[in-house]
C-alpha positions in Angstrom: -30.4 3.5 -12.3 -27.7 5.8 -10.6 -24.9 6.5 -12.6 -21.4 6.1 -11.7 -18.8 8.7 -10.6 -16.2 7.3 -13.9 -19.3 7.4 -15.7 -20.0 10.9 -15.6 -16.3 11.6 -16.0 -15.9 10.2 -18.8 -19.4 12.0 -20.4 -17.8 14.9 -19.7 -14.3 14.4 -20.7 -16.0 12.6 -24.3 -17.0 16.3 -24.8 -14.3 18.5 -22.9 -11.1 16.5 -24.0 -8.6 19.0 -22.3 -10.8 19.2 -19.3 -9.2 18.6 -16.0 -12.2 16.7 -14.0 -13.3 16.2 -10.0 -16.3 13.8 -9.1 -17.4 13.8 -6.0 -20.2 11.7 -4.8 -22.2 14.2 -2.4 -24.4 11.6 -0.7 -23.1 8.0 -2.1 -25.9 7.1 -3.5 -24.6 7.3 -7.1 -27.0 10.4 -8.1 -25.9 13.2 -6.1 -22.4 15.0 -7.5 -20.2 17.7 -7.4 -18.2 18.0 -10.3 -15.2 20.6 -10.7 -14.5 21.6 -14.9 -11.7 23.1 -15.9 -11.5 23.8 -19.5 -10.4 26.2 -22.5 -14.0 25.5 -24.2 -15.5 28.1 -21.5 -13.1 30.8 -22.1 -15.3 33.8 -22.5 -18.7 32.4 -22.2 -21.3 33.5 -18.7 -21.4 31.0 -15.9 -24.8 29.9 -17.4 -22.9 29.2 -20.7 -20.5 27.0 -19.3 -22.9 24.7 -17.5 -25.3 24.6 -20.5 -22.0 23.0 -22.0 -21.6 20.2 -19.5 -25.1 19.5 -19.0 -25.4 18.8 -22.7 -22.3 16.7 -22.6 -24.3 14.4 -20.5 -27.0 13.9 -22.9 -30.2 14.2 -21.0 -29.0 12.2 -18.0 -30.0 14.6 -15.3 -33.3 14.3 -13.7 -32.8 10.4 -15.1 -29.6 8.3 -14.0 -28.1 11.6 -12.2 -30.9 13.4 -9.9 -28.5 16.0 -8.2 -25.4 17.6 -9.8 -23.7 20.7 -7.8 -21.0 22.2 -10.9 -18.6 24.7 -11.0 -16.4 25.4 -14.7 -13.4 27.5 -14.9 -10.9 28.2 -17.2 -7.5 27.3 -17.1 -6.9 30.4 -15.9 -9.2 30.1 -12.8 -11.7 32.6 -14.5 -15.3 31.7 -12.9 -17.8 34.1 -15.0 
């Protein structure tokens, strides 16, 4: 079942409350993204860090309901470890 791009918003705004979010479906088939973070929570953590962060927020849901997810995370800032 593909999941949808509010879907996966709100997963990761449920765990990044402050987080300023962009979905975008990559191939519009519901389960390849790109999704922009932008959130304090990452503020001196590695690039690998970050996304361990957001792919926990979705709770085993990649390789599942999402097959494909292209991330970036900042910082308010616009650090990018």
């Amino acid at each position: 079942m593909a999941m949808t791009p509010s879907e996966l918003e709100r997963l990761i705004r449920d765990a990044f409350p402050d987080a300023e979010v962009k979905i975008e479906d990559l191939a519009g088939d519901g389960n390849h993204y790109r999704a922009t973070v932008v959130s304090a929570a990452f503020r001196g953590r590695t690039r690998l860090q970050q996304h361990q962060m957001v792919y926990r927020a979705l709770g085993g849901r990649m390789g599942d309901e999402l097959h494909a997810l292209a991330l970036r995370t900042l910082t308010p800032a616009g650090e990018e470890n």
